[in-house]
RODO-2510 file (C-alpha; in nm, 4 decimals, decimal comma):
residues 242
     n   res          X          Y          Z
     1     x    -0,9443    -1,7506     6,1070
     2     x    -1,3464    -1,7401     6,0818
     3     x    -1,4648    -2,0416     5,9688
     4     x    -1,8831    -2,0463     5,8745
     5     x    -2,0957    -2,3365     5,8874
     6     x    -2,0746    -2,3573     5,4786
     7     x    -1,6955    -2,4238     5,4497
     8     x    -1,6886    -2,6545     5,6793
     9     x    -1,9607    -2,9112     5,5330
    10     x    -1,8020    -2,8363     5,1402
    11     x    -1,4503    -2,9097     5,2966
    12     x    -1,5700    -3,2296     5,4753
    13     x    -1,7617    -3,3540     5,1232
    14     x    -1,4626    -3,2970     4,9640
    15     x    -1,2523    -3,5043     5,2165
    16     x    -1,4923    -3,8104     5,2141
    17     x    -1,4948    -3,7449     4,8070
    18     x    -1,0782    -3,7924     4,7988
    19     x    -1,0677    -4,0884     5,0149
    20     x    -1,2519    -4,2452     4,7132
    21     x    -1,1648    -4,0824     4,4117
    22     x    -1,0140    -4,2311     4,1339
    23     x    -0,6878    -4,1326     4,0142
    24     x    -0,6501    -4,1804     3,6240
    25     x    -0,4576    -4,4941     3,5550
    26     x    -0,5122    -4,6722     3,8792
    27     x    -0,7987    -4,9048     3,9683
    28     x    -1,0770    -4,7881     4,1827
    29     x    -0,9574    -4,7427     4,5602
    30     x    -1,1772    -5,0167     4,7965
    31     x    -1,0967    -4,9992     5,1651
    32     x    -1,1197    -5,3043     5,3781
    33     x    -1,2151    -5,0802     5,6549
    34     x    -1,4109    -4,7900     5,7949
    35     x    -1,1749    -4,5036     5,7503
    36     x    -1,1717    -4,2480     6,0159
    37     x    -1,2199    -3,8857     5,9442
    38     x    -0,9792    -3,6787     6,1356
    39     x    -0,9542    -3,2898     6,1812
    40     x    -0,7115    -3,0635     6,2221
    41     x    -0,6188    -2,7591     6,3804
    42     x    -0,3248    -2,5457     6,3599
    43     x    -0,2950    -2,3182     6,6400
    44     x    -0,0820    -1,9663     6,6393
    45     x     0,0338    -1,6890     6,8821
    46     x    -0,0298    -1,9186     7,1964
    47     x     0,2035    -1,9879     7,4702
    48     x     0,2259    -2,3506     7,5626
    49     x     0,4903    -2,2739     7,8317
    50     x     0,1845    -2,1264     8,0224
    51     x     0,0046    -2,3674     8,1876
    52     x    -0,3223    -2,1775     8,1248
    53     x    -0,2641    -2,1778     7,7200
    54     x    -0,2269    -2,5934     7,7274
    55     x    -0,5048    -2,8278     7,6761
    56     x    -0,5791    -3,1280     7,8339
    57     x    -0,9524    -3,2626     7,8011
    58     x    -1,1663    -3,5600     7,7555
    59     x    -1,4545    -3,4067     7,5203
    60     x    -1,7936    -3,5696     7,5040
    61     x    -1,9329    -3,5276     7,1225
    62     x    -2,2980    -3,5380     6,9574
    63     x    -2,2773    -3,8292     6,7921
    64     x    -2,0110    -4,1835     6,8931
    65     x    -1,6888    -4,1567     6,6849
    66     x    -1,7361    -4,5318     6,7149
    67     x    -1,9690    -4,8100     6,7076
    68     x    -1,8069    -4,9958     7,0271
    69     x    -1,5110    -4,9135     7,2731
    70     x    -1,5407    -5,1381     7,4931
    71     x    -1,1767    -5,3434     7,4465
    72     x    -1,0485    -4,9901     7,4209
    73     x    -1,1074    -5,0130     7,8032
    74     x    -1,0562    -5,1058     8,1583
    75     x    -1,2020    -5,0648     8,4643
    76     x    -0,9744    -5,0886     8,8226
    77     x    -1,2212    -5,1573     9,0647
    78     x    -1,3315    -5,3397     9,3736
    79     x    -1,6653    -5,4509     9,5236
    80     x    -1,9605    -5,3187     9,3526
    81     x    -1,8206    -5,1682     9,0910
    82     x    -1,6118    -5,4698     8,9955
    83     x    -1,8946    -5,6793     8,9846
    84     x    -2,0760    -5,4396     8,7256
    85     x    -1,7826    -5,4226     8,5239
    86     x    -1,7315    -5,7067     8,4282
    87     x    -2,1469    -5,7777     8,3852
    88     x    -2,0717    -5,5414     8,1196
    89     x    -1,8191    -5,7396     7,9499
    90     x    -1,4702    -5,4790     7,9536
    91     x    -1,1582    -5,6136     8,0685
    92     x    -1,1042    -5,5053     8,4390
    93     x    -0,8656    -5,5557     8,7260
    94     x    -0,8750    -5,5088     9,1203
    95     x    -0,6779    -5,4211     9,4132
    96     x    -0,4985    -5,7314     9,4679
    97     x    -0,4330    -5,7311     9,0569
    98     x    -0,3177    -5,3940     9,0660
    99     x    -0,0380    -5,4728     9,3371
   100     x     0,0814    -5,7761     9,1407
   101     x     0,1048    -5,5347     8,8123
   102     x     0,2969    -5,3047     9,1005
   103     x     0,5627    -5,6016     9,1739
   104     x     0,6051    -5,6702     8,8066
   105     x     0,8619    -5,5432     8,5621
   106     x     0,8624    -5,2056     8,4340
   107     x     0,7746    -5,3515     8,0515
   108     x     0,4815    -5,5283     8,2415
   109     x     0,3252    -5,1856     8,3038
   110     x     0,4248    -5,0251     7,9949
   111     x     0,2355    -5,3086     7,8124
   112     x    -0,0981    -5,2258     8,0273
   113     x    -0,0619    -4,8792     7,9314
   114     x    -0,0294    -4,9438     7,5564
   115     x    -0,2944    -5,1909     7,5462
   116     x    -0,6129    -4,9404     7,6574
   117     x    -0,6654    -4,6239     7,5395
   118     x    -0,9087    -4,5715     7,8476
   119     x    -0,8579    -4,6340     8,2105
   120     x    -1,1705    -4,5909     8,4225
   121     x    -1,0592    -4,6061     8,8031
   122     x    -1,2701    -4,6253     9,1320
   123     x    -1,2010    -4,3573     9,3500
   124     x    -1,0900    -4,4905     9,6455
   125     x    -0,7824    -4,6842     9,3843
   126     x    -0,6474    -4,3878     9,2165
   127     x    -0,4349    -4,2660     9,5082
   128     x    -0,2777    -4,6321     9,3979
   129     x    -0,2838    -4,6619     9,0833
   130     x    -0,1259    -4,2634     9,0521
   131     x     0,1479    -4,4724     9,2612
   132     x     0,2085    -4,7045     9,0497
   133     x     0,1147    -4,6387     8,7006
   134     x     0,1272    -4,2707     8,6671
   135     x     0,4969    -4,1782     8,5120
   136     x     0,3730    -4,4845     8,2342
   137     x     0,0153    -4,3295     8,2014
   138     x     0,1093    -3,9542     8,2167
   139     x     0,3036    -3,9388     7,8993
   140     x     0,0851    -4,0710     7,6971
   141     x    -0,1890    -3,8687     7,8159
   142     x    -0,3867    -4,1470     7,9700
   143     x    -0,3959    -4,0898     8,3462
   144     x    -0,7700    -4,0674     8,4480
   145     x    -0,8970    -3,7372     8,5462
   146     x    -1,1936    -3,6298     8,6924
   147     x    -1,4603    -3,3795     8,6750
   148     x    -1,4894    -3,1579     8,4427
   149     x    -1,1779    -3,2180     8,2496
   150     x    -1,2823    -3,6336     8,2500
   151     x    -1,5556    -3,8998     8,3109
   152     x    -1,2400    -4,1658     8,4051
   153     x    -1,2629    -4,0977     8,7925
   154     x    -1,6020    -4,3028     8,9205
   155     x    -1,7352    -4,3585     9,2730
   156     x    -2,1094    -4,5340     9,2051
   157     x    -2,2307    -4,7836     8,9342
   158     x    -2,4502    -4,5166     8,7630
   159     x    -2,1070    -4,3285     8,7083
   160     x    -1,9741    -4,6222     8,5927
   161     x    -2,2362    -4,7051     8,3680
   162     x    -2,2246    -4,3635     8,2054
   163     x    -1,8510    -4,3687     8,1786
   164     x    -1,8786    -4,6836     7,9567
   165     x    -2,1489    -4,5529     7,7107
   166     x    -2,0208    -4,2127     7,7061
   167     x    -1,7128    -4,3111     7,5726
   168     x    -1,8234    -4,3989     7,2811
   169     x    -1,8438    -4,0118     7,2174
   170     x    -1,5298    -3,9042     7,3669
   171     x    -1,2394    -3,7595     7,2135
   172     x    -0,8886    -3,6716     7,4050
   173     x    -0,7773    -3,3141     7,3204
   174     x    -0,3943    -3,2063     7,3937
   175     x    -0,2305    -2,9075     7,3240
   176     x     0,1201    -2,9378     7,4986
   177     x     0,4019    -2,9443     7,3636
   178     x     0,3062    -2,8366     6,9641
   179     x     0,0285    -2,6011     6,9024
   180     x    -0,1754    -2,8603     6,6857
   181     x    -0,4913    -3,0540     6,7387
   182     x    -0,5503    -3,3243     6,5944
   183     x    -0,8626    -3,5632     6,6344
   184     x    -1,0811    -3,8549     6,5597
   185     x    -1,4505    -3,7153     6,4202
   186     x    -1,6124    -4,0061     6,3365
   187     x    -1,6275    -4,2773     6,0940
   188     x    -1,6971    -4,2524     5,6840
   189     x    -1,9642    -4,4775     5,7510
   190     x    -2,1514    -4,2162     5,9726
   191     x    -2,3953    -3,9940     5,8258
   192     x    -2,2613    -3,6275     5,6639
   193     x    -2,4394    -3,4723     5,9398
   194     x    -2,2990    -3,6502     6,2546
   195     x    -1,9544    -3,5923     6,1422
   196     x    -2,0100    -3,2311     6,1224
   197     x    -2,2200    -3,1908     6,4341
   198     x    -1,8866    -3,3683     6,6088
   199     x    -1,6468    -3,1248     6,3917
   200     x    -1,8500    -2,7976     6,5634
   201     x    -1,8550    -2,9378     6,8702
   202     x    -1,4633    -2,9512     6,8449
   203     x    -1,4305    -2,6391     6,6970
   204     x    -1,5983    -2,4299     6,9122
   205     x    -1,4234    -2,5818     7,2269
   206     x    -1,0983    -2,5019     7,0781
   207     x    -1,1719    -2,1498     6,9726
   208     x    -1,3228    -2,0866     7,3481
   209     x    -1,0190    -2,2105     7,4746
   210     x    -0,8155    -1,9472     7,3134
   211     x    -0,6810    -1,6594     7,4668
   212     x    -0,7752    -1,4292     7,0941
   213     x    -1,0432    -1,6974     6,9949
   214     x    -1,0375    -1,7758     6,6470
   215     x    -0,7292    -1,5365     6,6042
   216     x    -0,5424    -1,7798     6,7204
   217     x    -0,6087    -2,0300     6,4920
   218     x    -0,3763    -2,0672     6,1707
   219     x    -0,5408    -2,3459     5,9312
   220     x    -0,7429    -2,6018     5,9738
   221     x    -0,7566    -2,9892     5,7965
   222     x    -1,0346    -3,2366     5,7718
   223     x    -0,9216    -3,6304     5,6136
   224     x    -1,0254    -3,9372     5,6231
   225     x    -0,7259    -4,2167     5,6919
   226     x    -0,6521    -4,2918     5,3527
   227     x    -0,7833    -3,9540     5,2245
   228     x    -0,5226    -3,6387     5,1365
   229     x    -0,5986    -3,3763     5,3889
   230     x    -0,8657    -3,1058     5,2693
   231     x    -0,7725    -2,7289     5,4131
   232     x    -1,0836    -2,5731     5,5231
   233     x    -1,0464    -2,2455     5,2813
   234     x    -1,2378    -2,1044     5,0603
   235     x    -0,9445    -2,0915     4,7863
   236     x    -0,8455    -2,4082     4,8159
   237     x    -1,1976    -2,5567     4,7633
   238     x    -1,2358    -2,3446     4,4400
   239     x    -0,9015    -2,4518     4,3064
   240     x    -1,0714    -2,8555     4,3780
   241     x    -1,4191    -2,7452     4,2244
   242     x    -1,5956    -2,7513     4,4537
***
């Protein structure tokens, strides 16, 4: 499936458009919030029992898919890097912390590992913390990974630094288990053009990814959180008007 630069921008319109439409009867929709835009890839003829056909990546974007992260994180440290952690204002935790978590209950952990979507870890700790928190971090995709495949794995306070502002423009990718991707883009609130700057930027890593390139991919969605899902195809959009 070719997608061109035109589709995409009419499909996302129309996606932003739905999350606001009115339907006839019903009183204007007004959202409380800043709905998230989404996208969504099918994926076909790939083989996700070969290691080499999975996904597993922390993506930076253009533009932040968020205006602040920060309680989305932690930082296990010591020293240093502790000390600059917590100058930054994120929740953090150290070695002797980390072997208290260790003697706690198993719902103990499981409640760390809900509670951040992030984990940012100091070198020298993640031999521990792979110890103790990886079969509760693992499954959920959250164990931190260096390198080129994440920014979670730091060793200096400039790393550390980075990690924290750059994950305002991260994403988590995962193709496992079902041959679907599905992502945060951005925010409504963000201009037209950063949302599809960030939509590219996940396209095109996907479709490199693939062993046929964009052969392998079946359909593709863009929606905001309230929104009904757009397809990105040229029949559908003349069947909306657009």
């Amino acid at each position: 499936m070719k997608v061109d630069d035109k589709l995409l921008k009419q499909s996302l319109d129309l996606a932003i458009d739905f999350s606001v439409r009115e339907k006839e009867g019903h009183k204007p929709k007004k959202r409380n919030f800043d709905e998230s835009v989404d996208l969504i890839i099918n994926l076909k003829d790939i083989d996700l029992n070969d290691p080499k056909q999975r996904i597993d990546k922390e993506l930076i974007l253009p533009n932040p898919v968020a205006k602040e992260r920060k309680s989305e994180l932690i930082v296990i440290a010591t020293g240093e890097l502790l000390l600059q952690a917590k100058k930054m204002d994120v929740d953090t935790m150290d070695d002797e912390e980390l072997d208290r978590l260790n003697a706690q209950e198993k719902k103990d952990k499981k409640k760390l590992v809900k509670k951040y979507k992030f984990f940012i870890v100091q070198d020298r700790l993640m031999p521990t913390v792979a110890r103790y928190l990886a079969r509760f971090l693992g499954p959920r995709g959250k164990m931190p990974k260096p390198f080129p495949d994440g920014y979670g794995i730091i060793s200096s306070v400039e790393e550390l630094e980075n990690a924290i502002n750059r994950y305002k423009r991260i994403i988590r990718i995962q193709v496992k288990k079902t041959p679907m991707v599905q992502v945060k883009v951005g925010k409504k609130s963000m201009e037209m053009k950063e949302i599809f700057e960030n939509i590219e930027t996940v396209v095109d890593y996907i479709v490199d990814q693939m062993p046929h390139k964009y052969n392998n991919i079946r359909n593709m969605y863009i929606k905001t959180t309230m929104g009904k899902p757009v397809k990105v195809d040229e029949e559908f959009l003349e069947e909306k008007g657009e």
